[in-house]
C-alpha positions in Angstrom: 79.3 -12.6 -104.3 76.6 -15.5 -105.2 72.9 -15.1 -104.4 71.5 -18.0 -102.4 69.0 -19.6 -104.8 65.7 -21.6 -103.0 66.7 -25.5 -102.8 63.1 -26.4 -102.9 62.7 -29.3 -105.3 59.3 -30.5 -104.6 56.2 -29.8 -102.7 53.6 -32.1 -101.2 49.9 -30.3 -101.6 47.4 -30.0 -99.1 45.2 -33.2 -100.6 48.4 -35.5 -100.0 49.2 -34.5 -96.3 45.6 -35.0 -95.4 45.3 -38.4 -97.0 48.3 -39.3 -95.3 47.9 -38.1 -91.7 44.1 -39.4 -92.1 42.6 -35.8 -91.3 40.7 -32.7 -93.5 42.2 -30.8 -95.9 40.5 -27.9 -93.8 41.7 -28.9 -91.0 45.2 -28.4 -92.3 44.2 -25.1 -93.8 42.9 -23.5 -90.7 46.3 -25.1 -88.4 48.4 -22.8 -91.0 46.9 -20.1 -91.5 49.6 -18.0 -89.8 52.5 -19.9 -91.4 54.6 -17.9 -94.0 56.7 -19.1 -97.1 59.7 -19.5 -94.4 57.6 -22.3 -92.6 57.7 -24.2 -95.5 54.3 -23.5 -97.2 53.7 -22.1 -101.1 50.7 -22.2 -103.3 50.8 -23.6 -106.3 48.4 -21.8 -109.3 47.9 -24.1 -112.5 45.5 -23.4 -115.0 43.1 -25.7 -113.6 43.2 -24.3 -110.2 43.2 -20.2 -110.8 42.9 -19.7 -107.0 45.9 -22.0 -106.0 46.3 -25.2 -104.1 48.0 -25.0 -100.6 51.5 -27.0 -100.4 54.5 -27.6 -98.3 58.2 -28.2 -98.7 59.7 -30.6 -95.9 60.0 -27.7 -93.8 56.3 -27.5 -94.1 55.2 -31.3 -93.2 57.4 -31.2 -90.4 55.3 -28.2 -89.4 52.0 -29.5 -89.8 53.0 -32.8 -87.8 53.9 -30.2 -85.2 50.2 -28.4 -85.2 48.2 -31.6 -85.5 49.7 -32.8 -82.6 49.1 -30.1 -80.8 45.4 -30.4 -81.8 45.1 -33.9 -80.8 46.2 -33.2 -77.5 44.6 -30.1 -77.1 41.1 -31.6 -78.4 41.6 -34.8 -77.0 42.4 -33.1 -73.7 38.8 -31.8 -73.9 36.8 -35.1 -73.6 
């Protein structure tokens, strides 16, 4: 019997995502808070960075497209 190994490969960190869907790294953090390793979100420790650095897997993006948009439409909603 094999083990199933994790095919994660890469990661995109929190920095990235933001950049890219033009919004704050905060804002990203406090959308996932409740997500778990199974949603697609790690955190990656380096030397540098002893307290870790929020990422996601493609699991993960798809997720926080997901929860922005909700936020848009909620927040936008309240205009």
């Amino acid at each position: 019997m094999t083990t199933q190994r994790n095919k994660v490969h890469h990661v995109w960190t929190v920095a990235v995502l933001a950049r890219d869907f033009g919004v704050d790294q905060d804002l990203i953090h406090d959308l996932t808070l409740g997500l778990e390793p199974e949603d697609g979100v790690i955190w990656v420790y380096d030397v540098d960075n002893e307290d870790g650095t929020l990422a996601f897997t493609d699991d993960g993006i798809q997720e926080v497209r997901l929860l922005l948009a909700e936020h848009h439409r909620i927040t936008r909603g309240k205009d």
